[in-house]
C-alpha positions as CSV (number, residue, x, y, z in Angstrom):
1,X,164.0,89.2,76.1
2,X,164.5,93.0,75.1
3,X,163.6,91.6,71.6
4,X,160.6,89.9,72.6
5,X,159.1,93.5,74.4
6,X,160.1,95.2,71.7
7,X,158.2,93.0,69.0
8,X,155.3,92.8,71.1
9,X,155.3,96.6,71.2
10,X,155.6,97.1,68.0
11,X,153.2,95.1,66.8
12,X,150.3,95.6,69.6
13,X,151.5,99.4,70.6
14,X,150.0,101.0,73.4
15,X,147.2,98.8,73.7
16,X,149.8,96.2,75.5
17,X,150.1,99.2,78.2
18,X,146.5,100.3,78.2
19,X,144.6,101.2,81.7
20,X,141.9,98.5,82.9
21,X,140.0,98.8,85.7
22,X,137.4,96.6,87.2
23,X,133.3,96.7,87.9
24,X,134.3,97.0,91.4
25,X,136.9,99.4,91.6
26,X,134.8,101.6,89.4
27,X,131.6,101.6,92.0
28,X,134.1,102.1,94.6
29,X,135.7,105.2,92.7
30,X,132.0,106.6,92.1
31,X,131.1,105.6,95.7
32,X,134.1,107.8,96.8
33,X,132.4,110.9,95.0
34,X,129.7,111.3,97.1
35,X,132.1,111.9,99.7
36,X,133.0,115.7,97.7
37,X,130.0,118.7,98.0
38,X,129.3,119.5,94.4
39,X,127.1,121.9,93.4
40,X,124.6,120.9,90.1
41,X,126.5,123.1,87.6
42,X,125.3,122.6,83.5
43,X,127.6,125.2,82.5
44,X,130.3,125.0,79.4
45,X,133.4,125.6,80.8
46,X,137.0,125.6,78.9
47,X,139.4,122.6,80.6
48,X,142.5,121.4,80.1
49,X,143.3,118.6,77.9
50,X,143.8,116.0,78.6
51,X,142.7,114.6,82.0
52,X,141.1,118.2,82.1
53,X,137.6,118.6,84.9
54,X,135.2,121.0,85.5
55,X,135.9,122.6,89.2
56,X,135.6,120.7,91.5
57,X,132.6,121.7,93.6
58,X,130.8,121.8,90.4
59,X,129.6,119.0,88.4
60,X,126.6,117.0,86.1
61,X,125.7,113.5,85.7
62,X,127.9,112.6,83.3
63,X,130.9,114.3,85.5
64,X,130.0,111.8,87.9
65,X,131.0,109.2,85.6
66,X,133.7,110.8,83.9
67,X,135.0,111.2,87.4
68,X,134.2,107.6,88.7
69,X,137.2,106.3,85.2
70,X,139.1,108.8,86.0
71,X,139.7,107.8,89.6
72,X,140.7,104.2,88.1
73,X,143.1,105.7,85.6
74,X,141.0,106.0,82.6
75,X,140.3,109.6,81.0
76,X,137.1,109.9,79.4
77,X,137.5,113.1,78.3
78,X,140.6,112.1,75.6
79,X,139.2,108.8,75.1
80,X,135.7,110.1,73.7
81,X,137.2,113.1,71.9
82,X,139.7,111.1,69.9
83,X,137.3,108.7,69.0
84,X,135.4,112.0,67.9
85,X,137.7,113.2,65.7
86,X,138.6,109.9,63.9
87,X,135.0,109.1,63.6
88,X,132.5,112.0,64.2
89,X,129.7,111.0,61.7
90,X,128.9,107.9,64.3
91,X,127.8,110.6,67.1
92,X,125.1,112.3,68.0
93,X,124.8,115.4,66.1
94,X,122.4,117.6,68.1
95,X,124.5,120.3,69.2
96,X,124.9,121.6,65.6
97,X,129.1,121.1,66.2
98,X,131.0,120.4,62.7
99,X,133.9,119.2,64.8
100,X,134.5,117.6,68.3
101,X,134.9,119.8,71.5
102,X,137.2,118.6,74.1
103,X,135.7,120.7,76.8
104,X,132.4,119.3,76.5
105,X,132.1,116.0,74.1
106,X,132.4,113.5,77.4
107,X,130.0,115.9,79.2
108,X,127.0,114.9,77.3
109,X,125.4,111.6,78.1
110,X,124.2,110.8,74.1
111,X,127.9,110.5,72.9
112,X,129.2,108.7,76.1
113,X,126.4,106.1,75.3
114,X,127.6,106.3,71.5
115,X,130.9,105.5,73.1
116,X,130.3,103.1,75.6
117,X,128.2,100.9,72.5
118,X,131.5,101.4,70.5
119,X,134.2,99.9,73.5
120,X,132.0,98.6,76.0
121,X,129.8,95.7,76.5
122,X,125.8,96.3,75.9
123,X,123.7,94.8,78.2
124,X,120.2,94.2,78.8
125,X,117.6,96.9,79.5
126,X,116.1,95.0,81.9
127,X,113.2,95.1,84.6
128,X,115.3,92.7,86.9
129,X,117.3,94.5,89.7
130,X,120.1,91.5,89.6
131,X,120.8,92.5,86.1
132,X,122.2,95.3,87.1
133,X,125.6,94.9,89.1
134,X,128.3,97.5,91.1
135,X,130.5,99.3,88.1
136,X,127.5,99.3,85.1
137,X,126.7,102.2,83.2
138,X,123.1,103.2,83.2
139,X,121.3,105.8,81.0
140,X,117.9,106.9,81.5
141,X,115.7,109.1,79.6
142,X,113.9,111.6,82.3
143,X,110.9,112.8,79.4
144,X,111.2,116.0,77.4
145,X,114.6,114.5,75.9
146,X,116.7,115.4,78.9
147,X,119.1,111.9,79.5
148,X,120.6,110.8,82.6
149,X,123.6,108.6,83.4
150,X,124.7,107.1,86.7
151,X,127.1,104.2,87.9
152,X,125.3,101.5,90.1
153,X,127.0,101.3,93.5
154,X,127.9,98.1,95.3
155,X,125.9,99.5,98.3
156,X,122.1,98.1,98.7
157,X,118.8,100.2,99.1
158,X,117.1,99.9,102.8
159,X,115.1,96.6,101.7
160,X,118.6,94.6,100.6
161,X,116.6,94.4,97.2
162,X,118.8,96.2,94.3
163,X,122.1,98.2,94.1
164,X,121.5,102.1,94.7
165,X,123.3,104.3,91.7
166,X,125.9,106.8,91.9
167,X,124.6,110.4,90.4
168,X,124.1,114.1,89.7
169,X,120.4,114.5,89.6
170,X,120.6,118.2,91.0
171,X,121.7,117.4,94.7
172,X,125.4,116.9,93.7
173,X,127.3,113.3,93.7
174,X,125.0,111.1,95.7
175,X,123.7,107.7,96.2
176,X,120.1,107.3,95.6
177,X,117.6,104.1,95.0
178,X,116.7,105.4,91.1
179,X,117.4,102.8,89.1
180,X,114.0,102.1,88.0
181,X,112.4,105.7,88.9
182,X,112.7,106.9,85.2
183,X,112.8,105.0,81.5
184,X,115.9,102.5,81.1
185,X,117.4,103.5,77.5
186,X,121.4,102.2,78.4
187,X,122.9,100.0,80.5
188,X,127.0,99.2,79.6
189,X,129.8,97.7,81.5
190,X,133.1,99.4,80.3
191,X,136.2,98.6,81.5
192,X,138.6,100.5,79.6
């Protein structure tokens, strides 16, 4: 049997033991966010590595997500920059960086959608609410080239009529009935 474990781990490694979570457990983690007051707070700010956060009253879109994996076990943060540093060419390079950043990489929405269309599943940009179910991903494009990104909740708008989505939009880590107030550009289940 010790044999056995030990071949299996040797030829599959840590990805035998890697975390998984579920759509569900991840809208329950983000729902569990808006319980925290968090100011809007786009600052750069140096963090520990890995499983390192910006404080904790402070916080961005993308924090809300990076948040919502880590409460299920999976760290964003080292997942995104070591995929960086193996393979930087394949993300966005609008920040004029030569090499990856862990304090900020999984803080921009562009390179989390680079990453979740690299380990995730790519769904439809759609115009139907009931394509859009508790634990996706969902990127928008607000105008101006600002992005947004937000994890749609398993709790309903007023009408019963789509999912409301988890975000930072400026009035910290809410729920809100968004997901078709701005332009759809991303929409990804990833599950770790």
């Amino acid at each position: 049997m010790i044999y056995r474990l030990t071949l299996l781990f040797l030829l599959f490694g840590p990805a035998l033991f890697a975390q998984k979570t579920t759509p569900t457990a991840l809208a329950k983690a983000a729902a569990q966010l808006t319980e925290d007051k968090v100011v809007y707070d786009p600052s750069y700010f140096s963090i520990a590595y890995p499983m390192g956060d910006v404080p904790a009253d402070r916080g961005v879109c993308t924090d809300v997500v990076v948040r919502a994996y880590r409460k299920c076990g999976i760290d964003l943060q080292q997942k995104v920059h070591e995929d960086m540093k193996a393979h930087f060419s394949l993300y966005p390079q609008r920040w004029g960086l030569r090499r990856p950043d862990k304090n900020i990489d999984h803080r921009r929405v562009p390179n989390l959608m680079t990453f979740f269309e690299r380990f995730g599943e790519v769904l439809t940009n759609s115009s139907q609410s009931s394509d859009y179910q508790p634990g996706d991903i969902v990127c928008w494009d607000l105008g101006a080239g600002v992005l947004h990104i937000g994890v749609v909740s398993s709790e309903r708008n007023f009408f019963g009529s789509r999912y409301l989505i988890v975000h930072n939009i400026g009035a910290g880590q809410v729920f809100e009935d968004v997901l078709f107030d701005y332009k759809i550009i991303g929409h990804y289940r990833y599950l770790g």
